[in-house]
C-alpha positions as CSV (number, residue, x, y, z in Angstrom):
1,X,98.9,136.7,130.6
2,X,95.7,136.7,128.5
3,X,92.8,139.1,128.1
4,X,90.6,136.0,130.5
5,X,93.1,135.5,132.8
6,X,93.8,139.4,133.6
7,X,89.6,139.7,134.0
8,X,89.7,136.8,136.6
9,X,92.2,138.1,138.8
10,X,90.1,141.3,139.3
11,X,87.5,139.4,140.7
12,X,87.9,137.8,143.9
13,X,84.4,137.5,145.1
14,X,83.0,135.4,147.7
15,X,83.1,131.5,147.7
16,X,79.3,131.6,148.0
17,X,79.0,133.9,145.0
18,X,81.5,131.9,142.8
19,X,79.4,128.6,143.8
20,X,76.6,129.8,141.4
21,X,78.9,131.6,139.1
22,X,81.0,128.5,138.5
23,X,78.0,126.4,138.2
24,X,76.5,128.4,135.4
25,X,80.5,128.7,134.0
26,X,80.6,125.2,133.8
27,X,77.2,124.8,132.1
28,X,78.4,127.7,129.3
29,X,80.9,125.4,128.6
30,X,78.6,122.2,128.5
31,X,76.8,123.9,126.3
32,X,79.3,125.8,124.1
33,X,80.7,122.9,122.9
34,X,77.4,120.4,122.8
35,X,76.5,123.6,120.2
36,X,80.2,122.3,118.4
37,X,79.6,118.7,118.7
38,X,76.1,118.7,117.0
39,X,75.8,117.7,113.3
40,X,75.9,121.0,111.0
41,X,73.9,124.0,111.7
42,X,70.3,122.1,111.8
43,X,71.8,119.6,114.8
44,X,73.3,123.3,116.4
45,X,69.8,124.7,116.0
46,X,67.8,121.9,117.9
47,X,70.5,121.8,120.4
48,X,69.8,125.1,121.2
49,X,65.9,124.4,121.4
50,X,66.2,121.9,123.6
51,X,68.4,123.3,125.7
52,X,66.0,127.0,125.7
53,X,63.1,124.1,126.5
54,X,64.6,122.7,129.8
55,X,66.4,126.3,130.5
56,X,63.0,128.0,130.4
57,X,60.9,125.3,132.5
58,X,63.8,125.9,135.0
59,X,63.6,129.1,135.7
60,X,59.6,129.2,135.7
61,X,59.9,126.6,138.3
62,X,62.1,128.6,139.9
63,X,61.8,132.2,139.4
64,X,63.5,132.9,143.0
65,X,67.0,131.7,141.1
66,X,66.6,134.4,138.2
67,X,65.2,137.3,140.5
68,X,68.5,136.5,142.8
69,X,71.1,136.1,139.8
70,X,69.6,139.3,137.9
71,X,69.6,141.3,140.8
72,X,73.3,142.6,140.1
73,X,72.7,142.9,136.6
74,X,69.5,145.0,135.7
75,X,71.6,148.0,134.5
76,X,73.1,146.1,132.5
77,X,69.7,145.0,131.1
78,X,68.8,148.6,130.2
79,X,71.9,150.3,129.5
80,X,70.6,154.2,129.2
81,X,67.5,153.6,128.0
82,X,64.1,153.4,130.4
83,X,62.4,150.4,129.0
84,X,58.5,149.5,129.6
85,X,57.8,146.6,131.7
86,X,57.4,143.3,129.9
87,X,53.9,142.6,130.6
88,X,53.2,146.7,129.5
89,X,54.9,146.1,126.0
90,X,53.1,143.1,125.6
91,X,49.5,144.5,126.2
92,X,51.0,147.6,123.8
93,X,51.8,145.0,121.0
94,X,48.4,143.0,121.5
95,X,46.3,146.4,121.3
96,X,48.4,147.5,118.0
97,X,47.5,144.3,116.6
98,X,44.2,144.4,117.4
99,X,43.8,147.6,115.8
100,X,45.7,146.4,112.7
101,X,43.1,143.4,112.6
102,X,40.1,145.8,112.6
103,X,39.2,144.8,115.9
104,X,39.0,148.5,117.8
105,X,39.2,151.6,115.9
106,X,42.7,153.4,115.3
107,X,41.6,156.3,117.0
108,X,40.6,154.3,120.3
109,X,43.8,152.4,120.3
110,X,45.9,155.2,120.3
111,X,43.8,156.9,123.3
112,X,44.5,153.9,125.1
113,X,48.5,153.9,124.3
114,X,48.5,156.7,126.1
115,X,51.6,157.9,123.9
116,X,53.5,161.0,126.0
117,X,53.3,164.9,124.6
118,X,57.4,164.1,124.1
119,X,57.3,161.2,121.8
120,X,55.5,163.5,119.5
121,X,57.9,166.2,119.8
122,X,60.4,163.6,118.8
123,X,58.8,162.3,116.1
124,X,58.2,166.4,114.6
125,X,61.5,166.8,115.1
126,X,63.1,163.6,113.4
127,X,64.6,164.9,109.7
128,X,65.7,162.4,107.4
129,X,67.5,165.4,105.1
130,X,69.4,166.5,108.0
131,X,70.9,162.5,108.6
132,X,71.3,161.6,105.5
133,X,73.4,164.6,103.9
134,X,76.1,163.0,103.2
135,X,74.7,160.5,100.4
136,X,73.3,161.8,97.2
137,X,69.7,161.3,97.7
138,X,69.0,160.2,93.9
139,X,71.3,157.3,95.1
140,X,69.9,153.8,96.2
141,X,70.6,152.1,99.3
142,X,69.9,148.8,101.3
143,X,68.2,148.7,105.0
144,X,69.5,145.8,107.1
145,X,66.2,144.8,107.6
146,X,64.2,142.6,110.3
147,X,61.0,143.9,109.9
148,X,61.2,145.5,113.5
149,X,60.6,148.7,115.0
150,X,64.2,150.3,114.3
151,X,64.5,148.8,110.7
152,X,61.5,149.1,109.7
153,X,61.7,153.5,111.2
154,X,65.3,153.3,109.2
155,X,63.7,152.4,106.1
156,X,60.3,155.2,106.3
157,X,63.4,157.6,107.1
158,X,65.0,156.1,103.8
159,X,62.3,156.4,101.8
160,X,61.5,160.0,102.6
161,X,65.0,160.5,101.1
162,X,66.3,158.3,98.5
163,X,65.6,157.3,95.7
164,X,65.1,153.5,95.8
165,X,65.2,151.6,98.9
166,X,66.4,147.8,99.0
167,X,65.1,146.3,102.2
168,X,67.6,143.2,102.7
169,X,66.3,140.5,105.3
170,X,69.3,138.0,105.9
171,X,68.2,134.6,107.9
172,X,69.9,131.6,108.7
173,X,68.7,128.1,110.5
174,X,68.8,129.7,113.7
175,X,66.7,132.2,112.3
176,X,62.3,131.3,112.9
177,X,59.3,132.7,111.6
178,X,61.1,134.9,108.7
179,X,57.8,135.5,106.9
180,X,57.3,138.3,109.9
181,X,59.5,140.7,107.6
182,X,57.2,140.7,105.2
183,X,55.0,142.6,107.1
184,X,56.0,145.6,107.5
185,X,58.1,145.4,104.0
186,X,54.7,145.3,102.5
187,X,53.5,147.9,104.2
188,X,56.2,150.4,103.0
189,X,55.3,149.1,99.8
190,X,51.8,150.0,100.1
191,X,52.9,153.7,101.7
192,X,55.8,154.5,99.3
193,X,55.0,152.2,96.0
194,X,56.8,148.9,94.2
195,X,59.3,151.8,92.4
196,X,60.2,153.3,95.7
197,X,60.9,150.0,98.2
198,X,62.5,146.5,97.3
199,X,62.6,143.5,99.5
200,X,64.6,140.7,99.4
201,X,66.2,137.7,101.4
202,X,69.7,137.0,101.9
203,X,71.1,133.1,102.6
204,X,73.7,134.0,105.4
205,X,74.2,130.2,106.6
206,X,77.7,129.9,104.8
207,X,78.9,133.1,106.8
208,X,77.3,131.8,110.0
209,X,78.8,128.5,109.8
210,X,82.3,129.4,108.6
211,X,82.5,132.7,111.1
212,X,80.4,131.3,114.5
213,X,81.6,127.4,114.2
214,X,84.4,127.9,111.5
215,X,87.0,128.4,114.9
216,X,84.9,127.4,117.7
217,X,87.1,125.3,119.3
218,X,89.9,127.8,119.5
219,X,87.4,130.8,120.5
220,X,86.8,128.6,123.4
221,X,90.1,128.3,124.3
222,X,90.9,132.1,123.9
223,X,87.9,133.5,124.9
224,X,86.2,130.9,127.8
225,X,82.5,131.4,127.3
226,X,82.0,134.5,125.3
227,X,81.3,132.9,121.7
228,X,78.5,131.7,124.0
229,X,77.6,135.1,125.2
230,X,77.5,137.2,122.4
231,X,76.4,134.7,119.6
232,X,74.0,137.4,118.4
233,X,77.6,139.5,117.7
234,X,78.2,137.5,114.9
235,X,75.3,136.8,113.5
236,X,75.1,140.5,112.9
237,X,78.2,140.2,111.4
238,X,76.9,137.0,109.3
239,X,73.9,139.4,107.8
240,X,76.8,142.3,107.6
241,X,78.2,139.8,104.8
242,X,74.9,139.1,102.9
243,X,74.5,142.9,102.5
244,X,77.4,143.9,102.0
245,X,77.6,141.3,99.0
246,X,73.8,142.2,97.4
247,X,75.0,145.9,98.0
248,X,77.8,145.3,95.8
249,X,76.1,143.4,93.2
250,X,73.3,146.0,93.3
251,X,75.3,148.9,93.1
252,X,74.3,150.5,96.1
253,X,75.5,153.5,97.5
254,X,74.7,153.1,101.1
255,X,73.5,151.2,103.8
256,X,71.5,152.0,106.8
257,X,70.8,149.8,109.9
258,X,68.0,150.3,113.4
259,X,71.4,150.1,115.7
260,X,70.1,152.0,118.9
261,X,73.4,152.4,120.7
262,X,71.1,152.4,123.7
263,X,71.9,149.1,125.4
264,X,75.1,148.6,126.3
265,X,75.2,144.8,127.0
266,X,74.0,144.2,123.4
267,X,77.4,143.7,121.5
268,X,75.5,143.7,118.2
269,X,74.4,146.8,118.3
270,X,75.4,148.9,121.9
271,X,79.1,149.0,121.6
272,X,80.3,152.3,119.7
273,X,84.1,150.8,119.4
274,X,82.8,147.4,117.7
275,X,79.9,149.7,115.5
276,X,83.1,152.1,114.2
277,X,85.0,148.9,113.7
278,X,81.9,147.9,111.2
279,X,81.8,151.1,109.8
280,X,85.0,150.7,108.6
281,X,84.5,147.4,107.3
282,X,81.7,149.0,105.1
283,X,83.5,152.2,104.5
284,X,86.3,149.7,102.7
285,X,83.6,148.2,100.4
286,X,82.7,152.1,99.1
287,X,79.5,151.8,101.3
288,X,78.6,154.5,104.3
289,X,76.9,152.8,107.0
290,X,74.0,154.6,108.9
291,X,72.5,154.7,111.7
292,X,69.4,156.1,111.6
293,X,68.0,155.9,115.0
294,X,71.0,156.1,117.3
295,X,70.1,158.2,119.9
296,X,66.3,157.7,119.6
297,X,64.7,157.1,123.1
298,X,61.8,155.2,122.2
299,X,61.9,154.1,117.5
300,X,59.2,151.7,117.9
301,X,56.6,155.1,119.1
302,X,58.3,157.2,117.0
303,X,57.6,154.8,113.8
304,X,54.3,154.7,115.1
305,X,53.2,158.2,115.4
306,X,55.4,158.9,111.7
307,X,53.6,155.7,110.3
308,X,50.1,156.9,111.0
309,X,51.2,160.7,109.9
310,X,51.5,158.9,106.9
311,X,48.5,156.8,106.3
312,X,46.3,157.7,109.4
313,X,44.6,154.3,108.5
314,X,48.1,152.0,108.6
315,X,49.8,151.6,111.7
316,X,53.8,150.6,111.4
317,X,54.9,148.6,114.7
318,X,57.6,145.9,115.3
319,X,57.0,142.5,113.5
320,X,59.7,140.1,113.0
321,X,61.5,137.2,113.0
322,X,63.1,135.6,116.2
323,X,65.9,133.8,117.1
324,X,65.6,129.6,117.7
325,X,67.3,129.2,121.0
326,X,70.5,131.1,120.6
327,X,69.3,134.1,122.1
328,X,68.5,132.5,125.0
329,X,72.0,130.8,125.6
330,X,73.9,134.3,125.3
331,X,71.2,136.0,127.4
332,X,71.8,133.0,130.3
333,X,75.1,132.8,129.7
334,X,76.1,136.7,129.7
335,X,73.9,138.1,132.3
336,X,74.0,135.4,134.8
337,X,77.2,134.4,134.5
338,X,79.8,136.2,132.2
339,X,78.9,140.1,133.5
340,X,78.9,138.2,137.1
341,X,82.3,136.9,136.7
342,X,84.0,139.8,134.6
343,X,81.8,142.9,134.6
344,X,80.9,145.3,131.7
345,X,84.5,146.2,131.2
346,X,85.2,142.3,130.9
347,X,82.4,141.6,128.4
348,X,83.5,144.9,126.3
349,X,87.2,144.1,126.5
350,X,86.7,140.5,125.4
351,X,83.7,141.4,122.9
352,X,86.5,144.0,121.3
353,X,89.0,141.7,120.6
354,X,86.6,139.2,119.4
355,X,84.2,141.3,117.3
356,X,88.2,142.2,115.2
357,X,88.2,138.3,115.1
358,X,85.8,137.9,113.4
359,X,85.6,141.1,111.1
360,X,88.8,140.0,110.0
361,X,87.0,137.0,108.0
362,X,84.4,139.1,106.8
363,X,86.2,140.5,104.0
364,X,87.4,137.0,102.9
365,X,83.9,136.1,102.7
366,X,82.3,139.2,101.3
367,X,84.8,138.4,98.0
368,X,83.7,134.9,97.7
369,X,80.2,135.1,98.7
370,X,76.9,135.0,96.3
371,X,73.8,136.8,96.4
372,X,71.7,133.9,97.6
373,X,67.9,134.9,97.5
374,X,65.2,132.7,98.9
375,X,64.2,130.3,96.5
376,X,61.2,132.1,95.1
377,X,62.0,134.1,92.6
378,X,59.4,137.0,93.5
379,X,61.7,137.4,97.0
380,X,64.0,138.6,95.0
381,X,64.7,142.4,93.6
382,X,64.5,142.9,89.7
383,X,68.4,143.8,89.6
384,X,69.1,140.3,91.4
385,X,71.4,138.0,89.3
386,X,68.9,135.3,90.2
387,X,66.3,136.7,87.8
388,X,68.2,137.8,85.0
């Protein structure tokens, strides 16, 4: 009996909860392999657009069907951590880039964050000796880096530590608006100087395609709708490959990520079993793998308050790139219908045994993959093969 078939049998439910829990089923199909049937990654990539397009119109025009489907799944939503409302982190962002802009003083936004006594305490007590102890600090190392609030409080930590810094942005087609990195990567550079941090962009595509779309048809088959689900699983592991590589062709020593372990439905980064199966994955390459600000309750404060500790005129906050459409299939598709059908356990189980899948071609890749930097020459690091 497979992994699926042992889930299903657990869960009986009603016939008027499987109505709406088979229709959504049957629509993750529809659109798992309408992703497959498109023409290369570019087709994949409008697919999902268009599909996000009519998705999002739906629920806004019906907002009754997501309160009713999510009702069952908020905890899975926020796993351990107590998140802000949305509109609240919105009017936070807007008031920290207002500030940035020069529109209000520092000073007054900050009164009006309203930042708690404890964040501060946090942010005291945060010491980058203490986490990184086990690498030589004169050694250089690569951030998996997005340009958000986790990276971007990885690499400060970093910095304050080692010697040299890398900041490595993979992207892919999927990938919009990767500029955003830039950012904060410029910002570092401004806090820590050009000999301190390094940024560069890493070509993941190849991985993508070959790891995501490579077996889709037989993932299917194994695994139902989950390659839907947890799309953002492998592209993790796509930018795993791109770093691993420029690690290796840098000379690196180590290489720290803004993994959270905080929410528990997020495969990429809230699953301890599938983040020790990466560690060793890194681990076989000579490469530790850190984590920086697992634990943290809140990194995007936390980078604030250390940001403006800093440079009490510079504020740090969470800019980056997003995802075209993917996202939004895995978010539909696990919270609405796959953590319906199977539960956490399900989605861990399955997201186990998949995430060693697809680890397994990692390594095939990592050997026969290339430092591919954005075309500009000035996106890339001094040590990168592409400027020699």
């Amino acid at each position: 009996m497979s992994i699926t078939q042992s889930l299903q049998r657990q869960q009986p439910g009603s016939i008027l909860k499987a109505l709406p829990r088979n229709v959504l089923g049957a629509c993750s199909y529809g659109v798992g392999l309408g992703a497959v049937l498109a023409p290369g990654l570019t087709g994949r990539r409008l697919f999902a657009q268009a599909v996000k397009l009519v998705g999002s119109a739906g629920l806004k025009l019906a907002p009754s069907i997501y309160k009713s489907l999510d009702a069952g799944n908020r905890e899975f939503s926020t796993g351990e951590r107590k998140r802000q409302p949305i509109r609240q982190r919105r009017q936070f962002a807007a008031l920290l880039a207002d500030a940035d802009a020069g529109k209000i003083e520092v000073d007054d936004a900050f009164e009006q964050l309203d930042i708690p006594e404890e964040a501060y305490a946090e942010a005291e007590k945060l010491s980058a000796y203490r986490m990184f102890a086990s690498v030589d600090p004169d050694a250089e190392v690569a951030v998996a880096y997005s340009g958000g609030g986790d990276s971007t409080l990885a690499a400060l930590l970093a910095a304050l530590y080692f010697k040299r810094v890398h900041l490595v942005t993979g992207y892919h087609t999927f990938i919009g608006h990767r500029d955003r990195a830039v950012v904060n990567a410029q910002k570092l550079t401004d806090l820590f100087g050009e000999d301190k941090i390094c940024h560069a962009y890493v070509d993941t595509n190849r991985a993508l395609q070959q790891m995501f779309f490579g077996n889709y048809w037989q993932d299917l088959r194994r695994y139902g709708t989950l390659p839907v689900a947890i799309g953002c699983l492998v592209c993790k592991m796509s930018f795993d490959v791109g770093t691993i590589t420029y690690a290796k062709e840098h000379g690196l020593k180590a290489v720290l990520d803004g993994a959270d372990l905080m929410i528990k439905f997020q495969l990429s980064q809230g699953h301890p079993e599938i983040m020790r199966e990466r560690e060793r994955m890194y681990d076989a390459h000579g490469l530790a793998f850190l984590h920086p600000c697992a634990g943290l309750d809140d990194g995007a404060t936390t980078l604030l308050i250390m940001g403006r500790k800093l440079h009490p005129s510079m504020l740090l906050y969470p800019v980056q790139p997003d995802c075209r459409g993917y996202d939004f299939l895995g978010q539909i598709t696990k919270r609405f219908y796959f953590l319906n059908r199977y539960g956490m356990d399900g989605l861990s189980e399955l997201g186990l045994s998949y995430a060693k899948d697809k680890l397994a071609l990692c390594g095939e890749l990592i050997e026969s993959h290339c430092c591919e930097c954005s075309t500009s020459e000035a996106d890339c690091c001094a040590g990168c093969p592409q400027r020699q």
